[in-house]
PDB file of N, CA, C and O in Angstrom:
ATOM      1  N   UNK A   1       8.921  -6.723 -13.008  1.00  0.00           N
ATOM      2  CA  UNK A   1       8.339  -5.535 -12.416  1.00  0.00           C
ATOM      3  C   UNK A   1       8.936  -5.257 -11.049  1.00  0.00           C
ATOM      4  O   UNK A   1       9.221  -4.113 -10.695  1.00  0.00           O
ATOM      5  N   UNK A   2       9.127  -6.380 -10.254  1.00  0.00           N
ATOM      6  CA  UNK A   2      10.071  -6.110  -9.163  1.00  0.00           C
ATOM      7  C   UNK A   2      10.910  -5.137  -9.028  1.00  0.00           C
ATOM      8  O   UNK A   2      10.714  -4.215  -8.237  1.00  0.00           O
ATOM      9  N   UNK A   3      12.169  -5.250  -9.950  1.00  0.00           N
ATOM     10  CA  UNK A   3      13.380  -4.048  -9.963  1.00  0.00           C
ATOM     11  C   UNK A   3      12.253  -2.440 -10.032  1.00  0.00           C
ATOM     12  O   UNK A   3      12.304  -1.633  -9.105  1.00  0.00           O
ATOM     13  N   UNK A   4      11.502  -2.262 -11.016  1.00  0.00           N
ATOM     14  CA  UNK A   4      11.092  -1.148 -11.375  1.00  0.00           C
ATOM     15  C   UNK A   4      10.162  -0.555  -9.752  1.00  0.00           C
ATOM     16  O   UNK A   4       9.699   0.586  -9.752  1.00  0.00           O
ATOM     17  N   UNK A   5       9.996  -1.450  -8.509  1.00  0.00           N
ATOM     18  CA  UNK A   5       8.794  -0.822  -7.985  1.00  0.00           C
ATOM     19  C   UNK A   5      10.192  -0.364  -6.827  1.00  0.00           C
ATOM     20  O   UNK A   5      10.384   0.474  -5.946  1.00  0.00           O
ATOM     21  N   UNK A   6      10.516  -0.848  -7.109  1.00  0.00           N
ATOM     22  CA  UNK A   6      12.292  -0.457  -5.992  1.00  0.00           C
ATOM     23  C   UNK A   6      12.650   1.117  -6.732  1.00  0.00           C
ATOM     24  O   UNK A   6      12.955   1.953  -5.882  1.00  0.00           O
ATOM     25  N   UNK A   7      12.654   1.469  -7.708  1.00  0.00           N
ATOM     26  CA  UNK A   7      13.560   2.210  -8.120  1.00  0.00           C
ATOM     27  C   UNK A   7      12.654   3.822  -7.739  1.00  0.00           C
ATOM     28  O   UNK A   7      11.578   4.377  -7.959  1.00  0.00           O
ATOM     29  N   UNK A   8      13.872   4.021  -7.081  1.00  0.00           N
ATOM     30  CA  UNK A   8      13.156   5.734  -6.269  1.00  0.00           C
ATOM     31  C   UNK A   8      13.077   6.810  -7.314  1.00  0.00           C
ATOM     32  O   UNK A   8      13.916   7.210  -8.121  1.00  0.00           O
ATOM     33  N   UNK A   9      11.657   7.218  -7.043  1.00  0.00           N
ATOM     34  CA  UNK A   9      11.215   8.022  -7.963  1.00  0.00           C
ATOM     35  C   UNK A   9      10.571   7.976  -9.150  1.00  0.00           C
ATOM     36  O   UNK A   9      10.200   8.904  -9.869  1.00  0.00           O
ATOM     37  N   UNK A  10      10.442   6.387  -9.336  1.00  0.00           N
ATOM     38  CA  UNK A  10       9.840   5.884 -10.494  1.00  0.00           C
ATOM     39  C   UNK A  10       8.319   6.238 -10.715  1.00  0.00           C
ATOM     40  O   UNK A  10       7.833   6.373 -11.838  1.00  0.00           O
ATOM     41  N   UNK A  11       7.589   6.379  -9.501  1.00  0.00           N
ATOM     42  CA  UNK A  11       6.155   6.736  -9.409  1.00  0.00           C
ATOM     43  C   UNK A  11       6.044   8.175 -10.151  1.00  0.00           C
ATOM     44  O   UNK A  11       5.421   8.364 -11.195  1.00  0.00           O
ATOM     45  N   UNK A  12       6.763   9.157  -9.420  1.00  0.00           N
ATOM     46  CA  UNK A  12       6.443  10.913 -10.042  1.00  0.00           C
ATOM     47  C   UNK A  12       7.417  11.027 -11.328  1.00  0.00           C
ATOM     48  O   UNK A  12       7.624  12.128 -11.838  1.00  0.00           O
ATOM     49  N   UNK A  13       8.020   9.818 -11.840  1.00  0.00           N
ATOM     50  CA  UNK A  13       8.283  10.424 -13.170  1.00  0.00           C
ATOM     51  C   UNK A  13       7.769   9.203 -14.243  1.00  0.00           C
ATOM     52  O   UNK A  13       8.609   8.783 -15.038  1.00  0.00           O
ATOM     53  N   UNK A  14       6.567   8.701 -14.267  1.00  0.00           N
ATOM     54  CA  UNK A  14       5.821   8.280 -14.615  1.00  0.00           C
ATOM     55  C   UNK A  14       5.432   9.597 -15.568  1.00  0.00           C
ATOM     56  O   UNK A  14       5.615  10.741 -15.152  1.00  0.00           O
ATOM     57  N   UNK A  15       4.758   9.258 -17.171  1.00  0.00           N
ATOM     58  CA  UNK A  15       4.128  10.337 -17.958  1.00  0.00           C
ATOM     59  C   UNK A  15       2.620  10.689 -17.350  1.00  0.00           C
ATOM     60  O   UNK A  15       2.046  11.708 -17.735  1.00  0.00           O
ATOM     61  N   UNK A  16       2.130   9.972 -16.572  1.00  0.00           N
ATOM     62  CA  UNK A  16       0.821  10.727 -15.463  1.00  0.00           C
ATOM     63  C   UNK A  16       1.696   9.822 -14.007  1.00  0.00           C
ATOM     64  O   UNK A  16       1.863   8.607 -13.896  1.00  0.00           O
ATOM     65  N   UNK A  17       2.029  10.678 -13.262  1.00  0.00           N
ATOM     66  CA  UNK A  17       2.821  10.573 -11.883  1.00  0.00           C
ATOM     67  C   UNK A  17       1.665   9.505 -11.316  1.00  0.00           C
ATOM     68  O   UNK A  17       0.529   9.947 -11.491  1.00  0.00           O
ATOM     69  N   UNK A  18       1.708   8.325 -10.739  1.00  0.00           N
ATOM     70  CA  UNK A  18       0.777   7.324 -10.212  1.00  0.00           C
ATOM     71  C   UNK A  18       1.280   7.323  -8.680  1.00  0.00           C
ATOM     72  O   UNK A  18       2.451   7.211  -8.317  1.00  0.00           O
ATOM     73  N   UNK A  19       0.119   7.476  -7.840  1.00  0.00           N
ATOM     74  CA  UNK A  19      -0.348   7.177  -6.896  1.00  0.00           C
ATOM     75  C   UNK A  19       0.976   5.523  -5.997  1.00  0.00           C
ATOM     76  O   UNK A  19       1.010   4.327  -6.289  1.00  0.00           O
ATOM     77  N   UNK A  20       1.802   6.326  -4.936  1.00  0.00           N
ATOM     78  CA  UNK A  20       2.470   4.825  -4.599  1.00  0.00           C
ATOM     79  C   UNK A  20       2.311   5.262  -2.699  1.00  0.00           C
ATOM     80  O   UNK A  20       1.647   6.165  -2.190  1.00  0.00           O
ATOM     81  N   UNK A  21       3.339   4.059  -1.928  1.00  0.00           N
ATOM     82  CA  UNK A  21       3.460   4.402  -0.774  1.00  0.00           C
ATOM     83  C   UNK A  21       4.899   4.388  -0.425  1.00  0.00           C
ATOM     84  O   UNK A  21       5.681   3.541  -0.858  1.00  0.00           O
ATOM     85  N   UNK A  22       5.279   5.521   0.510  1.00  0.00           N
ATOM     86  CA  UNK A  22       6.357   5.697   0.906  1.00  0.00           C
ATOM     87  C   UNK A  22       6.801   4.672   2.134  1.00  0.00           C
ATOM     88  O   UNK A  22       5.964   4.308   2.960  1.00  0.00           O
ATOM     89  N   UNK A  23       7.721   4.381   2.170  1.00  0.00           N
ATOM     90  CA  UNK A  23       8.206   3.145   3.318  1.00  0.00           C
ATOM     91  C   UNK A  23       9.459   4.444   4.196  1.00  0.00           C
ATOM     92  O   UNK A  23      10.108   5.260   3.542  1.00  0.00           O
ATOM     93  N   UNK A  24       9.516   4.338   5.517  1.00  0.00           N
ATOM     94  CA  UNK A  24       9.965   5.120   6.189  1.00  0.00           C
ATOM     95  C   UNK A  24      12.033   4.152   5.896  1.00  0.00           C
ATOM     96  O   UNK A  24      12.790   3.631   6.715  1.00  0.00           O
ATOM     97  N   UNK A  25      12.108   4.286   4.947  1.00  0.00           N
ATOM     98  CA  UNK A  25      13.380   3.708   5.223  1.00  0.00           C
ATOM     99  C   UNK A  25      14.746   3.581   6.020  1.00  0.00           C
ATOM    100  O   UNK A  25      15.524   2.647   6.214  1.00  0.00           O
ATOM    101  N   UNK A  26      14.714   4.729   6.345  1.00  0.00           N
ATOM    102  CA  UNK A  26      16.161   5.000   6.839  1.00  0.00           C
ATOM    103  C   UNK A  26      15.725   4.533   8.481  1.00  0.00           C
ATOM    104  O   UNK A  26      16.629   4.108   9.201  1.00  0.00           O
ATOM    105  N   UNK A  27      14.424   4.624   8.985  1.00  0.00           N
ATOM    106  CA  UNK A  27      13.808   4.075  10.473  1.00  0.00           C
ATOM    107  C   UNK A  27      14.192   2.744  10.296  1.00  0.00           C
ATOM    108  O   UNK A  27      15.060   2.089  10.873  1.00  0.00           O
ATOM    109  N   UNK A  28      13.159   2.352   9.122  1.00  0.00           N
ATOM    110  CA  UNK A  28      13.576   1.031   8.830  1.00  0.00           C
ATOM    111  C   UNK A  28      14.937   0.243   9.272  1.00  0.00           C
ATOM    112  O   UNK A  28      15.111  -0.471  10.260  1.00  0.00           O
ATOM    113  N   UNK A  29      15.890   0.615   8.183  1.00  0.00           N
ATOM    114  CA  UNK A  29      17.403   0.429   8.520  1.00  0.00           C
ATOM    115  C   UNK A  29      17.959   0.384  10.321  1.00  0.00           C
ATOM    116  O   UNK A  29      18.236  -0.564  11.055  1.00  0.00           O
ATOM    117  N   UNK A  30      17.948   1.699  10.518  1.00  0.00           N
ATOM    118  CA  UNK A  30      18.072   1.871  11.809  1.00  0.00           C
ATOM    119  C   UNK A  30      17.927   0.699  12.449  1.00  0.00           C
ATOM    120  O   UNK A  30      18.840  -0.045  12.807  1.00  0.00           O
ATOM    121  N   UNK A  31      16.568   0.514  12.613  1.00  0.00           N
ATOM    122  CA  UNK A  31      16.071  -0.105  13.786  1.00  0.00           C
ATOM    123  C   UNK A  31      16.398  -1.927  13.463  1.00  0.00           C
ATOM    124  O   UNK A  31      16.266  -2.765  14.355  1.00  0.00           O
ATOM    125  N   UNK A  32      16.847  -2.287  11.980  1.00  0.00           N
ATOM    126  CA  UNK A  32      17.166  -3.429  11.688  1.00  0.00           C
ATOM    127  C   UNK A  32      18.566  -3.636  12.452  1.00  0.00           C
ATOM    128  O   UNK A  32      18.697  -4.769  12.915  1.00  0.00           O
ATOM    129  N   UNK A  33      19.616  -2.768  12.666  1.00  0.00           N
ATOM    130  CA  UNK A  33      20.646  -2.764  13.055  1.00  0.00           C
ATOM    131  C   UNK A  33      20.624  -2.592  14.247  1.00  0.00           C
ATOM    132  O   UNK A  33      21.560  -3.165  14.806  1.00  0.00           O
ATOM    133  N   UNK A  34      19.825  -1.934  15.044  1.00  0.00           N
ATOM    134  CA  UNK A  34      19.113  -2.138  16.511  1.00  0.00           C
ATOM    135  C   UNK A  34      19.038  -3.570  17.158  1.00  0.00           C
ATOM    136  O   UNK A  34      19.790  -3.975  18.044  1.00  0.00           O
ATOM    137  N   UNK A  35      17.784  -4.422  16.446  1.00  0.00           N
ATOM    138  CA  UNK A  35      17.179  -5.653  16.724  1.00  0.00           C
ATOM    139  C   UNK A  35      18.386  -6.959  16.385  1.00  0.00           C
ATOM    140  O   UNK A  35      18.211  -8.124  16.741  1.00  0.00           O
ATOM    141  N   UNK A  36      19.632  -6.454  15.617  1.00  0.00           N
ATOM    142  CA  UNK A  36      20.441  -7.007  15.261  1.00  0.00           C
ATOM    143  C   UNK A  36      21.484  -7.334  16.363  1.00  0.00           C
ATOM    144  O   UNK A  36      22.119  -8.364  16.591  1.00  0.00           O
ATOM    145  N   UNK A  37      21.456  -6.205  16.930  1.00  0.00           N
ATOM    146  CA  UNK A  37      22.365  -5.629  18.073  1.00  0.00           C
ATOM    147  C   UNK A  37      22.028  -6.393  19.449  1.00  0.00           C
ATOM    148  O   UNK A  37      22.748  -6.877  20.323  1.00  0.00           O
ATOM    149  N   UNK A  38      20.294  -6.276  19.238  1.00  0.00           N
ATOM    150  CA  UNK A  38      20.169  -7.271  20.439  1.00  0.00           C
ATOM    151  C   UNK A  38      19.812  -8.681  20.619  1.00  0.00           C
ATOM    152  O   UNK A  38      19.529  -9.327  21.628  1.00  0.00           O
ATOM    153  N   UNK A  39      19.911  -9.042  19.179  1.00  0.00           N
ATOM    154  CA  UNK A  39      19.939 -10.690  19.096  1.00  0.00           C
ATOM    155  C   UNK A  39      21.754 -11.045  19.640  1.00  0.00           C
ATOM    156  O   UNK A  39      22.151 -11.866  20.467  1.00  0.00           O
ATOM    157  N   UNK A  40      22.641  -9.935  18.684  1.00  0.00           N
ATOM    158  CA  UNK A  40      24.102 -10.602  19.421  1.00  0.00           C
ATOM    159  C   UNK A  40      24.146 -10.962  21.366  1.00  0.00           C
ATOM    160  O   UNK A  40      24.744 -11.823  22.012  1.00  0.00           O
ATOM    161  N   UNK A  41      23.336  -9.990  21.722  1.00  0.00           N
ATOM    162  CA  UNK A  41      24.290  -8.891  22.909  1.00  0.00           C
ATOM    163  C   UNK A  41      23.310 -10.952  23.752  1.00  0.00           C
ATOM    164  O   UNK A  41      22.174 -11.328  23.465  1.00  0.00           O
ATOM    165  N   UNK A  42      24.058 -11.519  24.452  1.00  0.00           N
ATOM    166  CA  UNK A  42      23.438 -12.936  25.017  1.00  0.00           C
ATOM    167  C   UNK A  42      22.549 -13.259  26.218  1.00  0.00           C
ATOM    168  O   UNK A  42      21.863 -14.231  26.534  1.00  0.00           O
ATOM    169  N   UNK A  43      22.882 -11.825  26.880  1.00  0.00           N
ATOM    170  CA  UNK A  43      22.476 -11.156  28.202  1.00  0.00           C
ATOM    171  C   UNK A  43      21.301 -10.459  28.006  1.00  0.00           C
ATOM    172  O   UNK A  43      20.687 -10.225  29.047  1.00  0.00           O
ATOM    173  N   UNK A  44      20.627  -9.915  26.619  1.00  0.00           N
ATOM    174  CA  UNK A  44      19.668  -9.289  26.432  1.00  0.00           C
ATOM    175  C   UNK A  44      18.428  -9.876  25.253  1.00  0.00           C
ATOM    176  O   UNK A  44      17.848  -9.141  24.453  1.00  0.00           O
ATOM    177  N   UNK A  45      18.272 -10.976  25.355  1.00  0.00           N
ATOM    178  CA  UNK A  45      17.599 -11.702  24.375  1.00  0.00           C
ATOM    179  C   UNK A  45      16.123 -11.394  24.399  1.00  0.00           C
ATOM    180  O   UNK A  45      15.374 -12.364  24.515  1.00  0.00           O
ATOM    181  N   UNK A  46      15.625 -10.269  24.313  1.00  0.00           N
ATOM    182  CA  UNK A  46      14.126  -9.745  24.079  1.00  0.00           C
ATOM    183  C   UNK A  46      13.876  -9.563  22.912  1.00  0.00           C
ATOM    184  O   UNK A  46      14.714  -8.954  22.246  1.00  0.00           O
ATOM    185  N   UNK A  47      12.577 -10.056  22.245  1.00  0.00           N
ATOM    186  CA  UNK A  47      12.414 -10.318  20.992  1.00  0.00           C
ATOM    187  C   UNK A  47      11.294  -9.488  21.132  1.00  0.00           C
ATOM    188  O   UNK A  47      10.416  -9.582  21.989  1.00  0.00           O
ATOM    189  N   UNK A  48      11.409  -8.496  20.039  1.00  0.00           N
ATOM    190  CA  UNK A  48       9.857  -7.449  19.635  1.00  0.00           C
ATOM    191  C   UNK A  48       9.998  -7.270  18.312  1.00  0.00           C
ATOM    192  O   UNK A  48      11.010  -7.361  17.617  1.00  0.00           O
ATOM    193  N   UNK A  49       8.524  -6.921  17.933  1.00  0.00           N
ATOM    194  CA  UNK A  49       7.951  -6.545  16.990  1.00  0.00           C
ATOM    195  C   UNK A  49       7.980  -4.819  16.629  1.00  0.00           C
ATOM    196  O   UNK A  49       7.784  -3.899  17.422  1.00  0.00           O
ATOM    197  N   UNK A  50       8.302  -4.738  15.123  1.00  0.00           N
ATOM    198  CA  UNK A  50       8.275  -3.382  14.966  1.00  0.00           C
ATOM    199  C   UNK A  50       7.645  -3.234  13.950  1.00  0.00           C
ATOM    200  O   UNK A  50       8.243  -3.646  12.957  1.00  0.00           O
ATOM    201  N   UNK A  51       6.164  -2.593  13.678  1.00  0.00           N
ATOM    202  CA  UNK A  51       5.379  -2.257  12.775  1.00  0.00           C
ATOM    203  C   UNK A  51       5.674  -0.296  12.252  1.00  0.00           C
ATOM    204  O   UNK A  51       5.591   0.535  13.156  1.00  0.00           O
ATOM    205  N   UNK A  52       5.949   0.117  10.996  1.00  0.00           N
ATOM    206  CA  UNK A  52       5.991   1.278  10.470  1.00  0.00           C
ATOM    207  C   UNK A  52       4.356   1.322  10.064  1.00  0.00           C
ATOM    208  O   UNK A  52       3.540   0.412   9.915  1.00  0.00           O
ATOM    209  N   UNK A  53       4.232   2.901   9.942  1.00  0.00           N
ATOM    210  CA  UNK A  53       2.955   3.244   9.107  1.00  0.00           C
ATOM    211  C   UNK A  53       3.412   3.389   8.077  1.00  0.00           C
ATOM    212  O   UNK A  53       4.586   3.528   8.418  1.00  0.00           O
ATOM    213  N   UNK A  54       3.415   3.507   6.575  1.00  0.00           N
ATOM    214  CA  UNK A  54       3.554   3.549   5.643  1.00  0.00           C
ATOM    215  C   UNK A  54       2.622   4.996   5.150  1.00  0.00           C
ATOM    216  O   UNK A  54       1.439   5.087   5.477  1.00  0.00           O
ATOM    217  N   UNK A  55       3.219   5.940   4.444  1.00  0.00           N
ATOM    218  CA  UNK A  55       2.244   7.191   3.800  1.00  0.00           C
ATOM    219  C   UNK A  55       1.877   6.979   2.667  1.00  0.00           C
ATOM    220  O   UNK A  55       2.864   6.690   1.992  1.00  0.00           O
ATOM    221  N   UNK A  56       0.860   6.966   2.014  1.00  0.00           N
ATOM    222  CA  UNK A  56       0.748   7.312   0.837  1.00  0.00           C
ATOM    223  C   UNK A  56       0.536   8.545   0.343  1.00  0.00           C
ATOM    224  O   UNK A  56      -0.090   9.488   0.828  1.00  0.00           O
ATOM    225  N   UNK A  57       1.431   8.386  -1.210  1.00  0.00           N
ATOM    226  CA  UNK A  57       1.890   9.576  -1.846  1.00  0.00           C
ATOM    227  C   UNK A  57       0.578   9.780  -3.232  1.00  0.00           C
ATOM    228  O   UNK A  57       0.571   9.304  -4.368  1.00  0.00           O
ATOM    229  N   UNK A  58      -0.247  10.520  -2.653  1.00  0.00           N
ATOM    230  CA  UNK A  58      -1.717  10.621  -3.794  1.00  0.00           C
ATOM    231  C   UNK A  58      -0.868  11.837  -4.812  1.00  0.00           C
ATOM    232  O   UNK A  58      -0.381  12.911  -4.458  1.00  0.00           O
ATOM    233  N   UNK A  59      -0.912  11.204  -6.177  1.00  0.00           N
ATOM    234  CA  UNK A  59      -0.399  11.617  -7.405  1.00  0.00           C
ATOM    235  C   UNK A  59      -1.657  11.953  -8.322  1.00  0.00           C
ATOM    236  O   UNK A  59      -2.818  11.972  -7.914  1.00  0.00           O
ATOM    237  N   UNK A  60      -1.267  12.200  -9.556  1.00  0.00           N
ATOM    238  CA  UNK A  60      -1.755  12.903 -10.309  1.00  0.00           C
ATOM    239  C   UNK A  60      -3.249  11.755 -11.039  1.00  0.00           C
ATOM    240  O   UNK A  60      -4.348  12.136 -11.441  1.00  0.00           O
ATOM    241  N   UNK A  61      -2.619  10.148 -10.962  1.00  0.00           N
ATOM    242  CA  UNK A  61      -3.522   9.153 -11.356  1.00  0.00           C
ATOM    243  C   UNK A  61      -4.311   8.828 -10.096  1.00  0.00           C
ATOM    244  O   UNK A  61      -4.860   7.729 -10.175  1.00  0.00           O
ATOM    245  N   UNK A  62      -4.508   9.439  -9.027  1.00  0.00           N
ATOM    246  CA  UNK A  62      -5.649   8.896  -8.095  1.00  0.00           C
ATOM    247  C   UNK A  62      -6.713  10.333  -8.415  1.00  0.00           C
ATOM    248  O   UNK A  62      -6.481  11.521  -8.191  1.00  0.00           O
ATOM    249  N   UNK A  63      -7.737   9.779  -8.924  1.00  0.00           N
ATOM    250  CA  UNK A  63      -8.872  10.828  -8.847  1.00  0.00           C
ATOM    251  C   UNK A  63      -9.594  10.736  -7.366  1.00  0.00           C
ATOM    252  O   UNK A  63      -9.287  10.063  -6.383  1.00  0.00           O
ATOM    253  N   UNK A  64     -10.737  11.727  -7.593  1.00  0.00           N
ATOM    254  CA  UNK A  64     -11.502  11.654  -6.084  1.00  0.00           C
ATOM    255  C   UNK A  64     -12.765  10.571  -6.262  1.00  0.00           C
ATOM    256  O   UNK A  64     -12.848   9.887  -7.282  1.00  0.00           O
ATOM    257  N   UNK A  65     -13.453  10.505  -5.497  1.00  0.00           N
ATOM    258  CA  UNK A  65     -14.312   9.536  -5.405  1.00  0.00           C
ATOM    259  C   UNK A  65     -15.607   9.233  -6.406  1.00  0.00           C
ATOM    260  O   UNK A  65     -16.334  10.133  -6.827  1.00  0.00           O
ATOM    261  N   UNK A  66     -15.743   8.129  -6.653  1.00  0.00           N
ATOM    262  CA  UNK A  66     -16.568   8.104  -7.701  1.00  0.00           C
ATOM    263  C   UNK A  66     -18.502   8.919  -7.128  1.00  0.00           C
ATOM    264  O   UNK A  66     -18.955   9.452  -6.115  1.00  0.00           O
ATOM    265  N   UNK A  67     -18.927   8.617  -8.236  1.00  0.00           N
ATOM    266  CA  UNK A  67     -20.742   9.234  -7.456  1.00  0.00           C
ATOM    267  C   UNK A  67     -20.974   8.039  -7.737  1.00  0.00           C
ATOM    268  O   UNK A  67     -20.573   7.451  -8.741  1.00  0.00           O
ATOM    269  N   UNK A  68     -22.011   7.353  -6.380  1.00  0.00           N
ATOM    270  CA  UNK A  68     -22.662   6.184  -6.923  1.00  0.00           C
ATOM    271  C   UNK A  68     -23.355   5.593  -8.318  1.00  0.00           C
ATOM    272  O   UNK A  68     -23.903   6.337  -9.131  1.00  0.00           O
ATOM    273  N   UNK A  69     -23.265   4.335  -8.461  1.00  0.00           N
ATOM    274  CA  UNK A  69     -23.890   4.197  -9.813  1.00  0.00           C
ATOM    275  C   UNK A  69     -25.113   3.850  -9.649  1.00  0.00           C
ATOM    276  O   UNK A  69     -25.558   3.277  -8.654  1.00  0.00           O
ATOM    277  N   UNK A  70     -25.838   4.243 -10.806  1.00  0.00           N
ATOM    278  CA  UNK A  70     -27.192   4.421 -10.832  1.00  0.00           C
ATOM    279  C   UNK A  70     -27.556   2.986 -11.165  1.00  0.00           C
ATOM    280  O   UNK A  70     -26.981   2.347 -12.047  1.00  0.00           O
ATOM    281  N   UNK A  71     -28.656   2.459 -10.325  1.00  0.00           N
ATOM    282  CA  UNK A  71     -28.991   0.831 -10.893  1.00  0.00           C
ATOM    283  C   UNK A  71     -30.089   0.856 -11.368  1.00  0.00           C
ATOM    284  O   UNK A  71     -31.086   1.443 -10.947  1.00  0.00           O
ATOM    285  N   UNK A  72     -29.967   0.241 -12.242  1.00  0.00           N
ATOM    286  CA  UNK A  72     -31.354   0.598 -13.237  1.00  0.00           C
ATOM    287  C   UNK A  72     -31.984  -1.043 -12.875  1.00  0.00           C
ATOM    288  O   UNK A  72     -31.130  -1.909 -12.687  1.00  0.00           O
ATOM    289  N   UNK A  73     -33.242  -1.386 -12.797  1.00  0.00           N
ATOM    290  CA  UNK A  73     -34.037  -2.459 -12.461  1.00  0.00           C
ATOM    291  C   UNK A  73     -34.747  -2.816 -13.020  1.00  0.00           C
ATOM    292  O   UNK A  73     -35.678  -2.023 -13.160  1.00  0.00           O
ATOM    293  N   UNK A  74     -34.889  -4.027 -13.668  1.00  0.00           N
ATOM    294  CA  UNK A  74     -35.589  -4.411 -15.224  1.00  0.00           C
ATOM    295  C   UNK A  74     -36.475  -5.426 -14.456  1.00  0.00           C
ATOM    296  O   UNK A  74     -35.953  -6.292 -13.753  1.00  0.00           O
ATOM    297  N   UNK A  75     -37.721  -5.322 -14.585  1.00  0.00           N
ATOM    298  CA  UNK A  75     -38.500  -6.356 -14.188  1.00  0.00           C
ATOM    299  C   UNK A  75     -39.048  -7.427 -14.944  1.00  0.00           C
ATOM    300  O   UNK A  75     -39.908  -7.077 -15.754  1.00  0.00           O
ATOM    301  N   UNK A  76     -38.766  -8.699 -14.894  1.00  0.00           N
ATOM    302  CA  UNK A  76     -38.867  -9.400 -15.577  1.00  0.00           C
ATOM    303  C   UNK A  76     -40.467 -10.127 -15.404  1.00  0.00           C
ATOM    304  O   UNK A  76     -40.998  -9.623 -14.414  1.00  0.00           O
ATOM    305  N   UNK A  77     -41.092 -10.829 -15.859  1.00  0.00           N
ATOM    306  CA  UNK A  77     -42.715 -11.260 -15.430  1.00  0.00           C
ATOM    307  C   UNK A  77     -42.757 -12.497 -16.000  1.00  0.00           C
ATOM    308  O   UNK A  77     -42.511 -12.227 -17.176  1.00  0.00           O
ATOM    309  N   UNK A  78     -42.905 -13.656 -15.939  1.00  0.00           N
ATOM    310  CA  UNK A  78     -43.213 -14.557 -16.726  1.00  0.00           C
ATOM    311  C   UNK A  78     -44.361 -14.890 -16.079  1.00  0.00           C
ATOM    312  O   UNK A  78     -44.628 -14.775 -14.883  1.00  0.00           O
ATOM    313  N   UNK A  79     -45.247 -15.462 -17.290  1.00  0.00           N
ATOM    314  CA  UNK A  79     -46.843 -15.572 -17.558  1.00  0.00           C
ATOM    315  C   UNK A  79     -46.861 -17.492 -17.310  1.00  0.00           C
ATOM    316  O   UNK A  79     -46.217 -18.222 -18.064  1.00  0.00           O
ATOM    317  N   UNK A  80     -47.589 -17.963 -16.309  1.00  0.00           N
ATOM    318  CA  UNK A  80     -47.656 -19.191 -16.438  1.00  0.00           C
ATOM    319  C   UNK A  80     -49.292 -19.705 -16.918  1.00  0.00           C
ATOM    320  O   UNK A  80     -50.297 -19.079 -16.584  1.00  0.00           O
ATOM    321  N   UNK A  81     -49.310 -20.772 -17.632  1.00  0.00           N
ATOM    322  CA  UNK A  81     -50.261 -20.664 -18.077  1.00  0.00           C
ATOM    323  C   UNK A  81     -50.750 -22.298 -17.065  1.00  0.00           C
ATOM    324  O   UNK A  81     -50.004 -23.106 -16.513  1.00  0.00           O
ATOM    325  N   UNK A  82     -52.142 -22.274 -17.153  1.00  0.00           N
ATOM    326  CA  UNK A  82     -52.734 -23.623 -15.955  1.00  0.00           C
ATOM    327  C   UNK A  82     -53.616 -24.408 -16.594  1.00  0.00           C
ATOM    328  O   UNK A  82     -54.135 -25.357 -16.007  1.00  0.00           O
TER     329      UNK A  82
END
């Protein structure tokens, strides 16, 4: 399943388009070749963290919210006898 969650576009041509999240890639990239840049450079050794937001892409298989379920409550009684 691996290969298939890689492969672009696989979500909207799904026979019901399913619900995935987009990864900002090309930032991604970028900024890998950035942090790359400043592990070489020997004079500039600052180490940070880079967190993306991720979007999700709501498709044709995410419905809207369910209505609560109704709980039905069965009372049980047991009779002790003395």
């Amino acid at each position: 399943m691996r290969g298939i969650t890689r492969w672009r576009g696989f979500a909207a041509s799904a026979a019901v388009p399913f619900s995935s999240i987009r990864q900002p890639t090309d930032a991604i990239g970028r900024t890998a070749v950035e942090l790359l840049a400043e592990e070489l450079d020997v004079w500039h050794r600052r180490h940070r963290a880079v967190v993306y937001t991720p979007e999700l892409v709501i498709r044709q298989s995410t419905a809207g919210t369910a209505s609560p379920a109704k709980h039905h409550t069965r009372t049980t009684a047991r009779v002790l006898s003395g």
